[in-house]
C-alpha positions, 0 to 999 in steps of 0.5 A: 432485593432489586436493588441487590441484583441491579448492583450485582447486575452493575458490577458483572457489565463494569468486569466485562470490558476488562476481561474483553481487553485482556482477550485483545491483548492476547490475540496475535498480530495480523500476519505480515511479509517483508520484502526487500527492493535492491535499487539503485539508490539503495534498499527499501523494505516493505512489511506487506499485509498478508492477513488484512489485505490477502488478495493484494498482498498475494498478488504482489508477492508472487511477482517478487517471487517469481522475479517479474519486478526485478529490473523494472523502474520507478518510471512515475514521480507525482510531486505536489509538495515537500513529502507529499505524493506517490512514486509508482514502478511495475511491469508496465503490462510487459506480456512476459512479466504481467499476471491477470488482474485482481479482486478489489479490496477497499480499505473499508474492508481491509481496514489498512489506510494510506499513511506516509509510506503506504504501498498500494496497487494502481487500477483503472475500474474496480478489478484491474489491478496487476502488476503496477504499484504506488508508494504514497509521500504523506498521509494520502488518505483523502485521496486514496482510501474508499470513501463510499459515502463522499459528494461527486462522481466516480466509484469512491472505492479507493486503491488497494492499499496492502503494507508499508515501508519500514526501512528505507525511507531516505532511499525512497525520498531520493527518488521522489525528490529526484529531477523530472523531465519536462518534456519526457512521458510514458506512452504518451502519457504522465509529462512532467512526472518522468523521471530523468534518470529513473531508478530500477529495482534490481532485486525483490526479495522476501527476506526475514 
């Protein structure tokens, strides 16, 4: 009779994952927005991660609702190779168009990483994050993802990455491949990364 109930016992673990993975399929995915950046070197659409990173995603979408991104530039090209850095734009802590800083969430906690077109906000500490954004060339996440557990100094917290360009991505290479100064910077900082005609977001908008 064990031997009954060992199998039976046996055969009910063996139908659990089945029935586990018929509940996965039925969830709904993680909620998301999108938002159109109008540029001058033409559109570029973002599906922003308001599920899985809420407290970024929500930071950034009210300065596309309130307009505080239109007219601002991508002002910053970090090229290392072919496909392969970030260009960054924001308000440039302008008083008029700046919101106070935000919580930091980890990509330990969203669980989102920084993939080829990943957007995420740009801090200094931990818990500083505003109204500046970077969007990654190439898969970043070595250099952007928390890794709490790597060799070396530093918080090893990450950036806060919160979605992902879905069109446009042509627009967003014409921008990173675009000249730079030699010689221009941004409060004296960022020489070499300026570009010479910077590209300037003339609307952002959530659209369907």
């Amino acid at each position: 009779m064990r031997w009954i109930a060992a199998i039976g016992a046996m055969l009910m673990l063996a139908a659990i994952p089945a029935h586990a993975q018929e509940v996965v399929q039925q969830l709904p995915p993680p909620a998301t927005e999108r938002v159109a950046l109008d540029t001058s070197a033409g559109r570029i659409v973002l599906e922003v991660e308001t599920d899985r990173a809420p407290v970024t995603a929500a930071n950034f979408l009210r300065y596309v609702d309130h307009h505080r991104l239109d007219g601002v530039k991508f002002y910053r090209v970090v090229k290392v190779d072919t496909h392969w850095g970030f260009v960054q734009f924001g308000v440039q802590n302008a008083r008029n168009r700046v919101y106070p800083p935000i919580a930091h969430e980890p990509t330990t906690q969203t669980g989102l990483t920084h993939s080829d077109g990943t957007i995420t906000v740009a801090r200094a500490e931990p818990g500083t994050g505003q109204g500046e954004f970077v969007i990654v060339l190439g898969d970043q996440s070595g250099s952007f993802d928390a890794h709490p557990d790597a060799e070396g100094d530093g918080d090893k917290l990450g950036n806060a990455a919160f979605g992902r360009v879905v069109e446009g991505m042509d627009v967003l290479l014409s921008i990173f491949d675009a000249p730079v100064s030699d010689t221009a910077t941004i409060q004296g900082v960022f020489q070499g990364q300026v570009p010479e005609e910077p590209v300037t977001i003339l609307k952002a908008e959530r659209v369907e």
